[in-house]
C-alpha positions, 0 to 999 in steps of 0.5 A: 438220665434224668433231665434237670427240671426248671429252675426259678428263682423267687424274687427278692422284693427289695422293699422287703428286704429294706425292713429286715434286721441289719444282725439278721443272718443275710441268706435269712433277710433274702428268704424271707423278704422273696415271700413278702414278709414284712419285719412286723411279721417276724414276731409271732407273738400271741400279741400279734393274733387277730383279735378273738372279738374280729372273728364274726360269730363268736360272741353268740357262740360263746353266749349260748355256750355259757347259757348251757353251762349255767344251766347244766345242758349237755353239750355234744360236739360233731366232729370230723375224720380227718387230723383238722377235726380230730384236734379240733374235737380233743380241743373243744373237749379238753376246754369244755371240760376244764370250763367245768361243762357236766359230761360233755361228749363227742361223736365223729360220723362214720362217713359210710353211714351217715356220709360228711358233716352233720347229715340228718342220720348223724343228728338223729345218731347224736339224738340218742345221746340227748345233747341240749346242744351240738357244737360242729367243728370242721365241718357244718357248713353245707349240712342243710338238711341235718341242722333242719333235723336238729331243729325239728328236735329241738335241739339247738345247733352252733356251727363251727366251720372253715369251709367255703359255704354254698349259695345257702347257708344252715338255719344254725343257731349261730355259725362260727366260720371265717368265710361266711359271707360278710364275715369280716375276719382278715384272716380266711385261712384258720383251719377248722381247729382254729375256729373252735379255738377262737370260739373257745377263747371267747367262751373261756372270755365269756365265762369269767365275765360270769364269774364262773372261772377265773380270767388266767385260768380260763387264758391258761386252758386255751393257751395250753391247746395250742399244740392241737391247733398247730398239729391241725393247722399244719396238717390241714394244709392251709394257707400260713398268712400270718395269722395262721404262722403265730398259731402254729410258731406258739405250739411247737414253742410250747411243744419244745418248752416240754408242754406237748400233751401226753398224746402228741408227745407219744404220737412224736414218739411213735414216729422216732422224733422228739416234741422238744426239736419239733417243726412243722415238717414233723407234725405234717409228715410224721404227727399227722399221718397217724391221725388221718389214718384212724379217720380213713380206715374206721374209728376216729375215735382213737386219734381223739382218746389219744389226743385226749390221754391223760398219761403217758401210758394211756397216750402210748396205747393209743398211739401204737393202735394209730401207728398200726393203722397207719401201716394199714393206710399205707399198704392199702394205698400202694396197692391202690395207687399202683392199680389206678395207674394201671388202669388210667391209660384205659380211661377215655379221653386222655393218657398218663402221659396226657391228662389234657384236663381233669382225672376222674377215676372209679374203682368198685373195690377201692375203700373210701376211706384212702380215695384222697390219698390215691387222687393226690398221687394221681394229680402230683403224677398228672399236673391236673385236678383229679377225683377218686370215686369208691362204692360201698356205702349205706346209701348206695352212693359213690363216694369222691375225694378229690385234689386239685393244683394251682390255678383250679379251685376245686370246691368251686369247680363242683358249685359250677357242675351242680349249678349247671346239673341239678341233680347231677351231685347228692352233696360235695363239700371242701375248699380250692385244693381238696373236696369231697362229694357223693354222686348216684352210680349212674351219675357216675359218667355225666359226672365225668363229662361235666367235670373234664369240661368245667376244668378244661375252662382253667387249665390255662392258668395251671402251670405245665413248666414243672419247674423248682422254686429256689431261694438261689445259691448258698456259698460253701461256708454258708452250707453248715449247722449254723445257718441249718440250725437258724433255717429250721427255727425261722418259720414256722413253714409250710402251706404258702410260706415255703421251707427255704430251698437252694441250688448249686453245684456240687461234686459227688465223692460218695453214694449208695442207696439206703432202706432200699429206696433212698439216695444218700450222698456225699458232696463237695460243694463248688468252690469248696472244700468242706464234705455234706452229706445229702440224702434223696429220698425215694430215688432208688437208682445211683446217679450215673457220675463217677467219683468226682463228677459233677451235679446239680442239686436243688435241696433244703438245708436241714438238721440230721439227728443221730445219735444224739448228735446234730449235723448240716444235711442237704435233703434233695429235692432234685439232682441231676448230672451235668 
């Protein structure tokens, strides 16, 4: 039997809940007054953006963009391999080119080759193309060396970039990044999508004051891009602060409207869901997987000629090679996953059970490419920032992927370990729950040593309890479609602004497992009499209650689709019998 984990219930910030709307439904004014919001931020409106003109950086970027226009220069983007930059670089190519930009291109480093960001392999890659001008999205900020060697061609450099930034910064032309240091956009939390589509608004702003497009074409384009910034945005996992929430809620309202682009609706198609019932949750796990894997497992290009199609035939075309790679991805981590937990109990200084610190795991056959995922299931099992490390690349370099929990930032875990081993780490990158870094194989142990210590001074504030955050208990005649229908529409949730979720007791009059590693379930709610249907996934073993026992649940009320037919559904996060 499985012990039912700790339950908290969020606070209700009473101020809070004084500003929400007398009509509003009251479980909604409860939910959303126990995550701070305030009724101003419940209209997330494009009137409500921070202005393009707050964002340091842009006006630059946006004069030497337009310089290159008017005088014909080739534009090159440098993008990144994952769905942030993928939507980031079909963003900045799609805008690029209705601006009327000559043959604009794109190039994604092949990071066995040329390892993360703008390396001076990639610049000198990119040199062959002859661009007057590289443009980096989601990634530039710690790419010292490649924007000297840009330089040194003469080949002017503007950085676009969400990452936190090392003590030193690139000698780049302009940089375009919210947590630069002085930068003083309120916002620290735009993905690296959301950085090119602010510098592609000031562009598209900048353009029309030159009279060379007109003013609602050039709002038209960037509006229509939307899309890709909330696909990115969400799979990104950043923080939704408010800013972020009005990015993501007008994408998916123009992914409803029928205005998804060819490739996210035949990326939607590919996962059996539809852009016109499109929330967050289905750009992050159902959209997005498929992004990730074309930039795991070899050519980037593919998510972005699919992002980019212009037909739905060419999209469809695209996605099914995205959805075979995908297949791949999967496959490969399993295998990888199980191995590594394998073998985590031979690891010096801790067990599965006892990761009294932080996780550093190596294997000399693992891909680099799914490293991350094999980390993020390490540290969900662990409760402890872990670090993936696979061999194999040109450089001769391991290559990390690492993720962390709440209370340890990770990026700055790695500044502390370099500062303190100069040396010790070739190059890293990333932000508080996710990085990325290359080390020498013979780094490989003092690595291990010095991070294990320089976690071990956070762990206090990690959170051991392993408890479930819940929005309290629903009545039974709250337990329906209505109320499913309003909860689902009500975000945009996700990263920090979490989906609603409730806890109660129910009875369980049927269950049976389904695709052979779900749960579904038939309960009667406590004090009720209405019958729901429930569905736990990847519990493959049936609660041990009789017909009529008793259980308790944590679970997010959601809408079931099937058939063309639309039903309250309790997707459970927990239960246990009581």
């Amino acid at each position: 039997m499985h012990e039912l984990k700790q339950i908290s219930r969020r606070p209700v910030r009473e101020d809070a809940l004084a500003q929400m709307p007398a009509g509003m439904h009251p479980v909604l004014r409860r939910v959303y007054a126990a995550r701070g919001t305030s009724a101003a931020e419940l209209d997330t409106s494009l009137a409500g953006l921070v202005p393009i003109s707050r964002l340091d950086g842009t006006d630059a970027a946006a004069d030497r963009l337009c310089r290159a226009r008017i005088d014909g220069k080739k534009v090159l983007i440098v993008g990144d391999f994952d769905a942030d930059g993928a939507t980031a670089t079909a963003l900045m190519m799609n805008c690029l080119r209705a601006f009327g930009y000559a043959q604009p291109a794109y190039l994604v480093p092949d990071r066995e080759k040329f390892g993360y960001g703008l390396s001076p392999g990639i610049v000198h890659k990119a040199a062959e193309l002859r661009p007057d001008l590289i443009i980096t999205v989601d990634n530039g900020i710690s790419s010292l060396a490649g924007v000297a060697a840009a330089n040194e061609l003469g080949i002017d450099v503007i950085v676009t970039d969400h990452h936190l930034p090392g003590e030193q910064l690139p000698a780049a032309k302009v940089i375009v990044n919210p947590n630069a240091p002085g930068n003083s956009f309120p916002s620290k939390y735009l993905a690296g999508v959301g950085v090119a589509f602010y510098v592609m608004a000031a562009l598209g702003q900048r353009l029309a004051t030159e009279g060379l497009i007109g003013a609602a074409d050039a709002r038209a384009i960037c509006a229509g891009c939307l899309d890709l910034v909330a696909l990115g945005t969400v799979a990104d996992l950043v923080p939704l602060d408010f800013n972020n929430r009005i990015l993501v809620a007008q994408g998916l309202a123009r992914m409803r409207r029928g205005g998804a682009r060819p490739g996210i609706a035949a990326l939607f198609a590919a996962a059996n869901r539809s852009p016109a019932n499109a929330i967050a949750a289905d750009l992050g796990f159902a959209v997005a997987p498929r992004l990730n894997a074309a930039g795991r497992l070899d050519d980037m290009s593919i998510g972005i000629e699919c992002l980019l199609a212009g037909t739905a035939e060419r999209a469809g075309k695209y996605a099914g090679m995205l959805s075979q790679l995908n297949a791949e991805r999967r496959e490969l981590q399993r295998k990888m996953q199980d191995d590594a937990e394998l073998r985590m109990d031979e690891l010096a200084g801790f067990s599965v059970a006892h990761a009294e610190n932080g996780v550093c795991l190596f294997d000399p056959t693992w891909h680099p490419g799914v490293v991350g995922l094999v980390a993020t299931r390490i540290k969900d099992r662990v409760n402890r920032p872990v670090i993936a490390f696979a061999s194999g690349s040109a450089d001769g370099n391991l290559k990390g992927s690492g993720r962390s929990v709440g209370g340890v930032h990770l990026r700055d875990v790695l500044a502390a370990v370099d500062a303190k081993n100069p040396g010790l780490i070739t190059r890293f990158g990333g932000h508080a729950m996710a990085a990325g870094l290359s080390l020498p194989p013979q780094s490989l142990e003092p690595f291990r040593a010095a991070f294990i210590a320089e976690v071990a001074r956070h762990t206090d504030a990690i959170d051991d309890t392993a408890r479930l955050w819940s929005d309290g208990e629903l009545e039974p005649p709250d337990i329906g479609l209505q109320l499913a229908e309003e909860l689902r529409v009500a975000g945009p949730w996700g990263q920090a602004f979490p989906e609603p979720s409730f806890d109660g007791h129910f009875r369980v009059v049927g269950q049976k497992i389904v695709g052979e590693s779900h749960l579904k379930l038939e309960l009667i709610p406590e004090g009720g009499d209405q019958l729901i249907g429930a569905i736990a996934f990847n519990r493959s073993e049936l609660l041990p209650v009789a017909r009529g026992g008793t259980c308790r649940a944590v679970y997010r009320l959601d809408v079931n689709e099937f058939r063309r037919q639309r039903s309250a559904q309790l997707v459970v996060e927990h239960i246990d019998c009581v």
